[in-house]
C-alpha positions as a LaTeX table, in Angstrom:
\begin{tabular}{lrrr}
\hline
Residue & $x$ (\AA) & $y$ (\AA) & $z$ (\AA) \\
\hline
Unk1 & 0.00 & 0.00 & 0.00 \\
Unk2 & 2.63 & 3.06 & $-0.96$ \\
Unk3 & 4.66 & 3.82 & 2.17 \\
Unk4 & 2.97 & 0.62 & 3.71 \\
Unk5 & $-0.52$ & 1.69 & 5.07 \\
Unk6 & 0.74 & 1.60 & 8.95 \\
Unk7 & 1.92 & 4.70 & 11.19 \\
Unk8 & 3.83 & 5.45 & 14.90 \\
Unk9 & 3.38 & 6.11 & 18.27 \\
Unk10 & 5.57 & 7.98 & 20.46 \\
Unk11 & 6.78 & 7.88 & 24.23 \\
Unk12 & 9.30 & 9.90 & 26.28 \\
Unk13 & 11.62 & 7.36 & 28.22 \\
Unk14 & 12.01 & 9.99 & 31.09 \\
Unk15 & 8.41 & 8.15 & 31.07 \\
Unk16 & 7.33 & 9.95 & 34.20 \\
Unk17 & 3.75 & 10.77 & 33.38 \\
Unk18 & 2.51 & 14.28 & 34.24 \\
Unk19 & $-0.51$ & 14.83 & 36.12 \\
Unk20 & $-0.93$ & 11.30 & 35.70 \\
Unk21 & $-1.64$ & 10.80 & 31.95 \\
Unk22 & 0.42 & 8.96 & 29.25 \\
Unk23 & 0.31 & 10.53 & 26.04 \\
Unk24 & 0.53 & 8.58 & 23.15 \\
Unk25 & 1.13 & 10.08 & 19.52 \\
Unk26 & $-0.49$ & 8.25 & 16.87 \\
Unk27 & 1.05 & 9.02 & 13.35 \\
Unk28 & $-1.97$ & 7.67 & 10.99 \\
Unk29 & $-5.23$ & 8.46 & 8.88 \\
Unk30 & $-6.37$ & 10.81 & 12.01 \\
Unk31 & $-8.67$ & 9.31 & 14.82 \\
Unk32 & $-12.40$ & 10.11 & 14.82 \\
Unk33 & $-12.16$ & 12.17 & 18.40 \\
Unk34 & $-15.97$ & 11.87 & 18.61 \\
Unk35 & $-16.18$ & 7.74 & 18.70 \\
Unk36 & $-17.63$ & 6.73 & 22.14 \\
Unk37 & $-15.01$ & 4.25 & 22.97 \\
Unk38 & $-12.17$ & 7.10 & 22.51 \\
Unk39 & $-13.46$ & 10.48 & 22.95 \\
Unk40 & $-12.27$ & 10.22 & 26.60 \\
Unk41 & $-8.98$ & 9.43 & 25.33 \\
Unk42 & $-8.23$ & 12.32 & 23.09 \\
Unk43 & $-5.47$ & 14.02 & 23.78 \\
Unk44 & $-6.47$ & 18.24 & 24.44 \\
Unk45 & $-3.28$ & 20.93 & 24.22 \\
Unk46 & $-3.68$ & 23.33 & 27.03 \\
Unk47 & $-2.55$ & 25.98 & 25.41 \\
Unk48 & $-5.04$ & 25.65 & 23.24 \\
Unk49 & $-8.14$ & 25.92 & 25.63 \\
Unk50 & $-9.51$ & 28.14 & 27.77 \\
Unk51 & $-10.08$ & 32.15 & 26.75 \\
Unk52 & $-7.73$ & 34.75 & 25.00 \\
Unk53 & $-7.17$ & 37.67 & 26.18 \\
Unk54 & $-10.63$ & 39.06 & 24.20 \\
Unk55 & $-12.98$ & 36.43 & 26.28 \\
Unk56 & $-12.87$ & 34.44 & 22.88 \\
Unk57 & $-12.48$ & 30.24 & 23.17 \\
Unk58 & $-9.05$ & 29.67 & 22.17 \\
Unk59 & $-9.62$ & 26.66 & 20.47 \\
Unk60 & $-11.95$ & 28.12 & 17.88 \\
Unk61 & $-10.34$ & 31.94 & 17.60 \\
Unk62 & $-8.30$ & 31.30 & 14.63 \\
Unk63 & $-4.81$ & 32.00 & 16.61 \\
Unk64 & $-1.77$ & 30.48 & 17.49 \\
Unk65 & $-2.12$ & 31.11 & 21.35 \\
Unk66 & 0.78 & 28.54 & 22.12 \\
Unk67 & 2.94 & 29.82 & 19.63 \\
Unk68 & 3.87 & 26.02 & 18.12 \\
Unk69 & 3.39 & 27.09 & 14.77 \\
Unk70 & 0.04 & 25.70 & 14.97 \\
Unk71 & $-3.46$ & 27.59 & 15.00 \\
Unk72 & $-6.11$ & 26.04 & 17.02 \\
Unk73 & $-4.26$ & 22.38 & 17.04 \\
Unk74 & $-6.11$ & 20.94 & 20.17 \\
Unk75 & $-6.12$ & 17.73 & 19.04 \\
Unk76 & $-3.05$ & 17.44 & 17.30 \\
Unk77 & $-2.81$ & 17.94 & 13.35 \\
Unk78 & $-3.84$ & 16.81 & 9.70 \\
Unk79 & $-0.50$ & 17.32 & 8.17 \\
Unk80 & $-2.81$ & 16.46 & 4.53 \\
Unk81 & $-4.77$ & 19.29 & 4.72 \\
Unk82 & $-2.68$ & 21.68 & 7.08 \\
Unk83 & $-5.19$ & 22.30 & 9.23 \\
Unk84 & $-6.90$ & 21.03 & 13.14 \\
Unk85 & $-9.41$ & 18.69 & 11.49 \\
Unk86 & $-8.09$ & 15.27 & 12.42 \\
Unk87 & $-10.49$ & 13.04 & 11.71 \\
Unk88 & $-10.67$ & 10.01 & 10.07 \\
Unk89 & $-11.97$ & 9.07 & 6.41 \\
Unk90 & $-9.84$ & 6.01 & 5.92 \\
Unk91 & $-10.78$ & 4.23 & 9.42 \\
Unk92 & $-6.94$ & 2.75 & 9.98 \\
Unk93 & $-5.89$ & 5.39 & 12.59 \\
Unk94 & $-9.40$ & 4.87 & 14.59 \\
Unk95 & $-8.99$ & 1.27 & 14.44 \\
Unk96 & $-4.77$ & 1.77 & 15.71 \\
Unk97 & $-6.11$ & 4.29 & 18.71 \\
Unk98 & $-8.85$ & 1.29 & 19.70 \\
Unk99 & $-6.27$ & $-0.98$ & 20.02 \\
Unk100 & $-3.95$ & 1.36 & 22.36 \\
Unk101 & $-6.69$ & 2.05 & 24.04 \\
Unk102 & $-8.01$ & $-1.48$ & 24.87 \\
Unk103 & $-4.93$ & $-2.79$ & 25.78 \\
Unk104 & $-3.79$ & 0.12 & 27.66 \\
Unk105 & $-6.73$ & $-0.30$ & 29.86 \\
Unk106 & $-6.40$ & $-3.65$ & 30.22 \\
Unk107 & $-3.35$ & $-3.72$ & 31.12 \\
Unk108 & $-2.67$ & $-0.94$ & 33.41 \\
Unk109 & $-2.64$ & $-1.21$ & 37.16 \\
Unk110 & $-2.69$ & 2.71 & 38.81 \\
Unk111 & $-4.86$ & 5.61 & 38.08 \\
Unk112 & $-3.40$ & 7.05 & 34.88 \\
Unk113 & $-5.34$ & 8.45 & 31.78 \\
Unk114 & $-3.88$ & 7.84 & 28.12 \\
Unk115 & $-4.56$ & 10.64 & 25.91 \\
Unk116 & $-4.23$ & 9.94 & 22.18 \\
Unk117 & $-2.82$ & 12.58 & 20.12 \\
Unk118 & $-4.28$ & 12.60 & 16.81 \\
Unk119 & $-1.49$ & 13.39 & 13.83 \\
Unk120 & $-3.04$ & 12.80 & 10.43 \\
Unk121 & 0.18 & 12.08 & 7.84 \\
Unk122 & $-1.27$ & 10.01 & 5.62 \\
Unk123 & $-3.62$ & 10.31 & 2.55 \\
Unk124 & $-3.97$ & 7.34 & $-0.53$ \\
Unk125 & $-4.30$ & 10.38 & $-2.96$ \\
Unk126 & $-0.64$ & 11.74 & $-1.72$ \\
Unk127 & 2.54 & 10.54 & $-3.33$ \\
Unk128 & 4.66 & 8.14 & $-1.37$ \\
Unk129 & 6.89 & 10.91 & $-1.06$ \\
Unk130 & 4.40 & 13.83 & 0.46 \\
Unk131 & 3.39 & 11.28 & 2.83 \\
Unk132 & 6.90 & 10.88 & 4.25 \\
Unk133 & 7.22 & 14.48 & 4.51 \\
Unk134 & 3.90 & 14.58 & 6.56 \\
Unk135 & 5.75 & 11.68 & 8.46 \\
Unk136 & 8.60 & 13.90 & 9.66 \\
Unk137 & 6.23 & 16.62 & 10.00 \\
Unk138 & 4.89 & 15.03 & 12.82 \\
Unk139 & 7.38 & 13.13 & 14.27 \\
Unk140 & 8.46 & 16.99 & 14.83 \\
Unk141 & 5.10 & 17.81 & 16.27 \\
Unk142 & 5.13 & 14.96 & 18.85 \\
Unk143 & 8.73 & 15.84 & 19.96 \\
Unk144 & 7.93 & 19.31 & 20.69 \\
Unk145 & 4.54 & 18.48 & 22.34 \\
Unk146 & 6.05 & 16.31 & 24.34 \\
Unk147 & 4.27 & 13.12 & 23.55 \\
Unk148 & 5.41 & 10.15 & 25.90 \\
Unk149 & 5.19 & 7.63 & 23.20 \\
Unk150 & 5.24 & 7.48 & 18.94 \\
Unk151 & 2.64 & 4.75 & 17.42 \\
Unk152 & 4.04 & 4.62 & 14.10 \\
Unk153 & 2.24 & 1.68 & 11.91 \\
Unk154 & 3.89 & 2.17 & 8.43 \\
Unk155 & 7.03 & 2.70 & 6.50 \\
Unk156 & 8.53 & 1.47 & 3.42 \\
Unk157 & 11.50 & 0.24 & 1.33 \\
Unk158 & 14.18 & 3.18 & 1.37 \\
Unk159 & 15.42 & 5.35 & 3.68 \\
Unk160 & 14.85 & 8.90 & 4.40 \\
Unk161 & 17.65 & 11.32 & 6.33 \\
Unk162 & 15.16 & 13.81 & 7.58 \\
Unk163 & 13.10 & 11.04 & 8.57 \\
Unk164 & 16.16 & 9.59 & 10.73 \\
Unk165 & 17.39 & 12.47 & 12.13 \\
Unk166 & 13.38 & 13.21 & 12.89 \\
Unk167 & 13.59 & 9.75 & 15.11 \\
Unk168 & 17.33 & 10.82 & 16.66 \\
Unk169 & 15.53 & 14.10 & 17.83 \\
Unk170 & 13.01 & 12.10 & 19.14 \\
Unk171 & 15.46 & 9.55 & 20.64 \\
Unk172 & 17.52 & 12.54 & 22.34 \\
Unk173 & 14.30 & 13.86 & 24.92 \\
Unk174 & 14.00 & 9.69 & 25.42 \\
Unk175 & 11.04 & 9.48 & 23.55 \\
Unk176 & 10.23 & 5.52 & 22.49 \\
Unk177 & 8.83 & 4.72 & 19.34 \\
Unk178 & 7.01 & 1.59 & 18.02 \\
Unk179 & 6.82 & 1.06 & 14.90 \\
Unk180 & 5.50 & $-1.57$ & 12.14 \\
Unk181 & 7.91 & $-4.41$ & 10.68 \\
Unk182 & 5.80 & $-4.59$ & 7.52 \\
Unk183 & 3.09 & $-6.68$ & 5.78 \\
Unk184 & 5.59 & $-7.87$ & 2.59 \\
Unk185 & 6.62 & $-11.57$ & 3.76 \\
Unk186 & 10.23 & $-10.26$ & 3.80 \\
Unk187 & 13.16 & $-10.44$ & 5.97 \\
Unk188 & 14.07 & $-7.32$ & 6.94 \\
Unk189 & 17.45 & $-8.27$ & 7.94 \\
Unk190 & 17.90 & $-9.09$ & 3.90 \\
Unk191 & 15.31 & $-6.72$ & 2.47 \\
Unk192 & 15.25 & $-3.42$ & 4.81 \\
Unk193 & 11.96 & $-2.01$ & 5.75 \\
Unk194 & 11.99 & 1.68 & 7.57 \\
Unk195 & 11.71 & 3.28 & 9.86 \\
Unk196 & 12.19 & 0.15 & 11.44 \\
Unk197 & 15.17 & $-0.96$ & 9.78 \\
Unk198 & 17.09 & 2.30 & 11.01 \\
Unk199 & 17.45 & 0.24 & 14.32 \\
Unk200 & 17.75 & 2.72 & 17.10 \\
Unk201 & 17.69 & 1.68 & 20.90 \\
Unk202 & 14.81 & 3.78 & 21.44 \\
Unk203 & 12.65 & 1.47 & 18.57 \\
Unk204 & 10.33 & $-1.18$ & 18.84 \\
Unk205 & 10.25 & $-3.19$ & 15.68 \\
Unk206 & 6.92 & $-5.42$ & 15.35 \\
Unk207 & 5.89 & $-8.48$ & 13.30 \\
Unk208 & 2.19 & $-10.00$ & 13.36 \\
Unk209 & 1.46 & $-12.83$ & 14.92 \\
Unk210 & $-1.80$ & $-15.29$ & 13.49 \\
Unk211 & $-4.41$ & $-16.87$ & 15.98 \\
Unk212 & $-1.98$ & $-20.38$ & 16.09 \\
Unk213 & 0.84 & $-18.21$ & 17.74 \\
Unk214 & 2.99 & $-18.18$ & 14.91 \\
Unk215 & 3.50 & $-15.72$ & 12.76 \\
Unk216 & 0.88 & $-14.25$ & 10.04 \\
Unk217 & 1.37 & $-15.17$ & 6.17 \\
Unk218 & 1.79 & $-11.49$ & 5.45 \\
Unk219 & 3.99 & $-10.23$ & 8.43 \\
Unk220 & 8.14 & $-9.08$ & 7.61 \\
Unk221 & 10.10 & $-11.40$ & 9.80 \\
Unk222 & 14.00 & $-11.07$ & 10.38 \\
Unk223 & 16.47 & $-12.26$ & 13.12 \\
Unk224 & 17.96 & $-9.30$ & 13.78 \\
Unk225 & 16.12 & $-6.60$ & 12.94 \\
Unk226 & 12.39 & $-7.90$ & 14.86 \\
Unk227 & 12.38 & $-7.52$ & 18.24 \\
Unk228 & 8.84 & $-8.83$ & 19.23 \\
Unk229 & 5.54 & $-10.03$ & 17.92 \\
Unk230 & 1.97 & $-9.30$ & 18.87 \\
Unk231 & $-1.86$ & $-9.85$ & 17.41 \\
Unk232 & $-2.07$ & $-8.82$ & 14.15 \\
Unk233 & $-5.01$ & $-11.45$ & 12.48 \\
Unk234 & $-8.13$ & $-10.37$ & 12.24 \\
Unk235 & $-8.22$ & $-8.38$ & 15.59 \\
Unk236 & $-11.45$ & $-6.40$ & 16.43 \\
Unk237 & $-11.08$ & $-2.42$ & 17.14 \\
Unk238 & $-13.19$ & 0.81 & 16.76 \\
Unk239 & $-13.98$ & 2.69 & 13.17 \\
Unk240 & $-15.00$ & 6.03 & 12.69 \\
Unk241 & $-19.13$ & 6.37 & 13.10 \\
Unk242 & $-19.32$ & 4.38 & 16.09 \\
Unk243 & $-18.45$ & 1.37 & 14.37 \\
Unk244 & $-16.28$ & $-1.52$ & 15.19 \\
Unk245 & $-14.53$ & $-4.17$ & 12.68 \\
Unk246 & $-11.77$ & $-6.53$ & 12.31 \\
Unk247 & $-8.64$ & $-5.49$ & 10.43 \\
Unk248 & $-5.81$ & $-7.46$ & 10.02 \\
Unk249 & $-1.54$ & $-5.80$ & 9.54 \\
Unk250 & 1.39 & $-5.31$ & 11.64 \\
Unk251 & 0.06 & $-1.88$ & 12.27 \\
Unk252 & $-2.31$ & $-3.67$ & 14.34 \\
Unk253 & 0.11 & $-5.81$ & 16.44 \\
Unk254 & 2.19 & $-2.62$ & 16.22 \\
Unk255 & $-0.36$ & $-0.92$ & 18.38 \\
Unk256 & $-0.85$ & $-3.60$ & 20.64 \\
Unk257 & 2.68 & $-3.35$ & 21.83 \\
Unk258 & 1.74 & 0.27 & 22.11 \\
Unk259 & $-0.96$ & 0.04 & 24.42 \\
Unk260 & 1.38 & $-2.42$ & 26.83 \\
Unk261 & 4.05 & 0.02 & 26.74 \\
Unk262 & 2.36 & 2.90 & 27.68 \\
Unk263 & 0.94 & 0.87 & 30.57 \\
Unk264 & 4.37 & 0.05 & 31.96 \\
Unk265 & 5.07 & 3.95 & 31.75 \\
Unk266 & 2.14 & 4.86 & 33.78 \\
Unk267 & 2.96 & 1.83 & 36.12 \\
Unk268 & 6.20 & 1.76 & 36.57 \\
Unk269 & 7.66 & 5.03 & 35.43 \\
Unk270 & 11.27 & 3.77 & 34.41 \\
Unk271 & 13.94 & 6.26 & 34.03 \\
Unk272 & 14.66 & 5.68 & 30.81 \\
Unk273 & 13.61 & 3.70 & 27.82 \\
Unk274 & 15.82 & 0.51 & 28.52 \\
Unk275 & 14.09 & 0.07 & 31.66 \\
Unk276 & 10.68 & 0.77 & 29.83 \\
Unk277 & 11.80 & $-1.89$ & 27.05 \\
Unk278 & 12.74 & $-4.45$ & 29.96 \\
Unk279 & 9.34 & $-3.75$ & 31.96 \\
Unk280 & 8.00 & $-4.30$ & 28.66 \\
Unk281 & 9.63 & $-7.41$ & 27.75 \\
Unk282 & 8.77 & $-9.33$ & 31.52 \\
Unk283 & 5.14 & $-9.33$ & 30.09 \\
Unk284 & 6.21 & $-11.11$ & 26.95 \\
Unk285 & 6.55 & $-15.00$ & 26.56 \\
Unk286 & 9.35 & $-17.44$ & 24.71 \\
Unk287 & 7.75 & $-18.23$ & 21.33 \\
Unk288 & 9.46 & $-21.64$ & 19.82 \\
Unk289 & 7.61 & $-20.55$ & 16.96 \\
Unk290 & 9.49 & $-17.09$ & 16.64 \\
Unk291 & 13.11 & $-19.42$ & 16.02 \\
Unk292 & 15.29 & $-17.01$ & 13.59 \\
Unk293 & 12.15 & $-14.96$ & 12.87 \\
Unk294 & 12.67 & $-12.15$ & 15.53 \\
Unk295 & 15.80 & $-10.87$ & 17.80 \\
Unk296 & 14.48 & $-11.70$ & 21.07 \\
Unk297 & 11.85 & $-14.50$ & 20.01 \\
Unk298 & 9.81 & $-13.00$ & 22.50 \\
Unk299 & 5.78 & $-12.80$ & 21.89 \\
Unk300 & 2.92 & $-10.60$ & 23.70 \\
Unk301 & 0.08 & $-13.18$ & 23.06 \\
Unk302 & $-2.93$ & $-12.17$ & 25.56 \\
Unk303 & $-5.41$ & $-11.40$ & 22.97 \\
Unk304 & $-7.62$ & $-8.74$ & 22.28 \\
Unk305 & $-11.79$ & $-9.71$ & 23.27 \\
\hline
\end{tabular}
């Protein structure tokens, strides 16, 4: 699907959650903010809200009251269209922030909130190449808002500098990212796939895993350059409308690992993201079935109701 139809969340490895609430960046199609299962999860920018200095609602005056660079972005951004409307035509991003959601929930032990920042990159009737500079784009936005986590559930065959050195900005403030291994049937230690072939210590790589426990018919695969699997058949999430549906992709197991991870930072608040990662990692389970088809043949297999 063109720069693989998957996208990135984003997590800062200081991890320490302020006024308890993990905020998780989700790099996709946009999130409908008004589904019933997530509008409690939406992420709102403070300096965004509230009244200017005129008794007018900041996040409708048609001003950049934060001074980001962004006018009215209380929700995040729709890097297609340059503007605050974030919502969702294609239905992969509101299916990816279901996922988080359910499994962040699930998972999670303390009080914490997750709040879902909405950063729309992708389009099917951009070029490959405008929606990798919508890509960067927001992996800028999420470093300087201060996301705690990147969802990113895409990529594709070559790599891009301003894309990397996006991720080593990222990396710098400790901010994790997960990202998709691909839906080619490839190994990715032969046949790169990026951003997750760029393999920084701050990156999650993910393959798919099938309802048998091994991996899915579709999923990349590679020794060295996998580090985990997840839930990526057929697994049941939200759509925009109020709808739900089954969609199948390592975007999908991509955000499953999401939703643990930001669970571990509201939990456990490690120091940095090697302590996140091992957190992370305890919850996983030996996979026979994973032999020379990940690093760590490590698997997160409770699965999604």
């Amino acid at each position: 699907m063109g720069a693989s139809f998957m996208m990135v969340c984003l997590l800062t490895t200081s991890a320490k959650a302020v006024n308890e609430k993990v905020v998780v960046a989700v790099i996709d199609t946009g999130i409908d903010t008004e589904h019933k299962d997530l509008k409690k999860t939406i992420w709102i920018n403070v300096g965004e809200t509230g009244k200017d200095s005129q008794g007018r609602d900041k996040a409708t005056n048609g001003i950049d009251d934060d001074g980001n660079g962004y006018v009215d972005d209380v929700n995040g951004w729709n890097f297609v269209d340059n503007n605050n409307q974030v919502s969702d035509q294609e239905g992969h991003g509101t299916h990816i922030a279901g996922i988080i959601n359910t499994q962040f929930t699930q998972t999670k032990h303390g009080s914490a909130d997750l709040q879902l920042m909405a950063l729309k990159y992708y389009s099917p009737k951009l070029s490959n190449q405008m929606n990798i500079i919508n890509t960067i784009k927001a992996i800028h936005y999420a470093t300087m808002m201060k996301a705690q986590i990147v969802n990113y559930s895409a990529g594709g065959a070559m790599p891009e500098f301003y894309e990397l050195q996006a991720i080593q900005n990222a990396r710098k403030l400790g901010i994790m990212m997960v990202v998709a291994a691909g839906n080619e049937t490839e190994d990715t230690d032969v046949v790169r796939y990026y951003p997750a072939s760029y393999r920084l210590d701050n990156m999650i790589s993910v393959a798919a895993l099938s309802k048998d426990g091994g991996l899915t018919s579709f999923s990349n695969y590679g020794k060295n350059t996998v580090d985990i699997a997840a839930p990526g058949k057929l697994i049941y999430s939200t759509l925009p409308q109020n709808r739900y549906g089954f969609l199948s992709g390592t975007s999908q197991a991509t955000a499953f690992v999401t939703g643990h991870l930001a669970a571990v930072v509201a939990d456990k608040k490690p120091a940095n993201y090697k302590l996140a990662f091992e957190s992370l990692f305890k919850q996983a389970v030996y996979s026979p079935a994973l032999k020379g088809r990940t690093k760590f043949q490590m698997a997160l297999l409770n699965e999604i109701p």
